[in-house]
N, C-alpha and C positions, 0 to 999 in steps of 0.2 A: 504494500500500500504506500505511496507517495506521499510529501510534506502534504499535498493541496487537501485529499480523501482523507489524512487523517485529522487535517484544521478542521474540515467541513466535518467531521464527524464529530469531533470536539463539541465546536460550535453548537450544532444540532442537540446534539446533547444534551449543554447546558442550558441551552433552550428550552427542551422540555423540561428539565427539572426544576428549573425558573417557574416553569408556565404552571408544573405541579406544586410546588411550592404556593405558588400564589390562590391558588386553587386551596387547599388545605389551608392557608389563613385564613383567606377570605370565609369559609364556615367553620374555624377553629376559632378566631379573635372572640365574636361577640359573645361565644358561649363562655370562654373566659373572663370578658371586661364586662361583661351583664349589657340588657338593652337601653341603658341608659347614657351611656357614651357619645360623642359626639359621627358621627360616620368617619373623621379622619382616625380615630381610633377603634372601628368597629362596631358602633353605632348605626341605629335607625338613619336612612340618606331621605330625609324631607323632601317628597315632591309635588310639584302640583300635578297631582294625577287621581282624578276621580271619571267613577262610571259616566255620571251624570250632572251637570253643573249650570250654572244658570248664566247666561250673557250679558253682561249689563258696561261692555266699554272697557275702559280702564278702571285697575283701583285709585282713587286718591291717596295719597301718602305725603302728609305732609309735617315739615318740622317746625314750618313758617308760614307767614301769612304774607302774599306779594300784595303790600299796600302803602300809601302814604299818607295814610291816615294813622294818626295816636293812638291806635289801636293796642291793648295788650290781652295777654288772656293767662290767668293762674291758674295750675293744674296742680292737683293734688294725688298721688299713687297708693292705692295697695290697702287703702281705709275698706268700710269704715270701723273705728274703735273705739273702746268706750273711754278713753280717758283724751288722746290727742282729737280726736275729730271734733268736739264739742270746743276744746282751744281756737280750731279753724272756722268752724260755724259762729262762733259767739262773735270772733275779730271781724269776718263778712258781713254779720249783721250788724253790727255797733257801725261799718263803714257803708252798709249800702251796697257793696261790692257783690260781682258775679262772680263765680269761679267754675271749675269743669275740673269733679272728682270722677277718676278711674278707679272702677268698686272692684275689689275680688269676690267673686260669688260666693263664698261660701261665707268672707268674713261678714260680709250682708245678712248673710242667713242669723246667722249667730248673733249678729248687733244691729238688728235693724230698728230697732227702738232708738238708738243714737240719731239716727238721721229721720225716723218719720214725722213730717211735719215740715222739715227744716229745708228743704232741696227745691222749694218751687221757681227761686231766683237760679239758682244752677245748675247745669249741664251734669248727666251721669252717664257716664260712658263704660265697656267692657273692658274691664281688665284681665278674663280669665277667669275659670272657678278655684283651681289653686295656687295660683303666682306660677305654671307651669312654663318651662322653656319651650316655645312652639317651634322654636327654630329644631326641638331635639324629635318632634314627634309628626305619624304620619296625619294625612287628611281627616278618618275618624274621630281620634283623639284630639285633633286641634275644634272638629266639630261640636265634639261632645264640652269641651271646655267652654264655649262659647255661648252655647247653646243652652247651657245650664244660667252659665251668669245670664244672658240677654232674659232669659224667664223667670228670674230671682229681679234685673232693673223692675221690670215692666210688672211685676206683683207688688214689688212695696212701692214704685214712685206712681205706679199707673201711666207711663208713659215707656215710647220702644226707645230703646237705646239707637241711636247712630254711629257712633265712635267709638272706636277701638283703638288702643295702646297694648302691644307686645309686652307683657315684661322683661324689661334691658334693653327696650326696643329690638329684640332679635328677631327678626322675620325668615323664615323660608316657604320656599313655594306654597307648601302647604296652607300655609299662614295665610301666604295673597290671596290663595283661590278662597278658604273660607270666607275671607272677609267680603270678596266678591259676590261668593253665592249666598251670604247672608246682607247686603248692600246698604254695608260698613264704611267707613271715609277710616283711613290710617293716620294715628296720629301720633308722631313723634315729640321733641321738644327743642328748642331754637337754644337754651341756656338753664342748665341747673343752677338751683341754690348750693348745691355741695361743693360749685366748684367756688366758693367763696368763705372768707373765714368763716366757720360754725361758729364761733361764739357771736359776732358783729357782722353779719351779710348786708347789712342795707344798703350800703354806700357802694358796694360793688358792685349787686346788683343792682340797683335803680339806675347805675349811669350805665351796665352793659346793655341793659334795653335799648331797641330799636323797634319801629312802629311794625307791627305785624310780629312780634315776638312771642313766643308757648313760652311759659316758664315753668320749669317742672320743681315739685316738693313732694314732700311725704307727710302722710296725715298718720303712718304706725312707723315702727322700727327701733333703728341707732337710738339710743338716749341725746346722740350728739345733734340730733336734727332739733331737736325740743326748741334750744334758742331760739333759732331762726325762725319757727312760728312762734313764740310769744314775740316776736316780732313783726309780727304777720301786718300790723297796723302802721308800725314805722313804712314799713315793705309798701303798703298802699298809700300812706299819703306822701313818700316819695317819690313814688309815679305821676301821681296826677299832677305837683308840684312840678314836677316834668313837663305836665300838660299833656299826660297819658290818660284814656280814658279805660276800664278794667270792662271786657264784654268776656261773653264763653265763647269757647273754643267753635261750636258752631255758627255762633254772629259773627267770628273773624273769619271762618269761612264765607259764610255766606256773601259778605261784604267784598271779599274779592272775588268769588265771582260774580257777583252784578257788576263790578269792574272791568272787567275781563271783558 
């Protein structure tokens, strides 16, 4: 056999046991890493891929409002609870202010006495039933998460939810198509409060705002997020001293597209 027949055989060779090799992780990983991984590790691969789905255009996804109007809009994550969400309700009311809380469905279940009564000035949007990563899970399970919260909004506010927030904002496919076949608007966030001192946020953010701004916070969590809403008043009348005016997340939509 010649240098060439025995490269090519080489070659050939390691080829298949390459190709075997990869064949044997590919259904060896995930039964070792469990299905909760991400797909670069062996994980569920998120796709948009259902039997049956509904056509409704593009999703919107948005983290901003294209406006030049003083527009702002505060958003609140992962509530509601019984001791921080009545901080954020109380400071709204005492100010007049709207905001747009993304409810986790279950913690609604559980506390929805905190907020009944209180939400007719603001926007309640889907957060998920358990703060679940959708980027990690297929079409079903991102449905079923959804689909619990949107019938947990619409039982205690008596109104349907429109907007949806990812938790971590992680989206995959799966994520888009649900939001589409349930006809959802995506809503991200233009600037957090975290990224600003926790003890003293106001002055950071009030001048990082820009007109058509999401500003994102937390109504549960960190102990360390606590400041910055008993701030929550300074927060608001910093804006408007701005000559910001505070609408929900669906007035800042809407407002740009009648613009549009």
């Amino acid at each position: 056999m010649g240098d060439f027949s025995r490269r090519t055989l080489l070659r050939d060779g390691f080829a298949a046991a390459a190709g075997a090799g990869a064949v044997y992780l590919s259904r060896t990983i995930p039964k070792i890493l469990g299905p909760d991984r991400l797909p670069i590790d062996g994980g569920y691969a998120a796709t948009a891929d259902l039997p049956k789905w509904t056509r409704r255009g593009s999703v919107g996804i948005h983290w901003f409002a294209e406006t030049t109007e003083p527009t702002v809009a505060l958003t609140f994550d992962d509530g509601p609870a019984p001791h921080w969400t009545p901080i954020v309700l109380d400071a709204l009311d005492a100010a007049a202010a709207p905001a747009t809380f993304f409810m986790v469905g279950r913690q609604l279940r559980t506390n929805r006495t905190v907020v009944e009564g209180r939400l007719d000035r603001h926007d309640v949007g889907n957060h998920t039933w358990s703060h679940a990563d959708l980027a990690r899970l297929g079409p079903a399970a991102v449905r079923r998460e959804l689909q619990s919260t949107h019938d947990e909004i619409a039982a205690v506010t008596g109104r349907e939810p429109i907007l949806f927030r990812p938790p971590w904002g992680h989206l995959g496919g799966s994520t888009i198509l649900a939001a589409n076949d349930m006809n959802y608007e995506v809503v991200l966030w233009s600037v957090a409060i975290s990224s600003f001192n926790p003890q003293d946020p106001v002055d950071g953010l009030v001048q990082a705002v820009v007109p058509g701004t999401i500003i994102l916070m937390h109504d549960v969590g960190d102990p360390q997020r606590l400041p910055g809403l008993r701030r929550l008043g300074d927060i608001i009348t910093g804006l408007r001293d701005r000559g910001f005016r505070l609408v929900t997340v669906s007035e800042l939509l809407s407002a740009q597209s009648a613009a549009v």
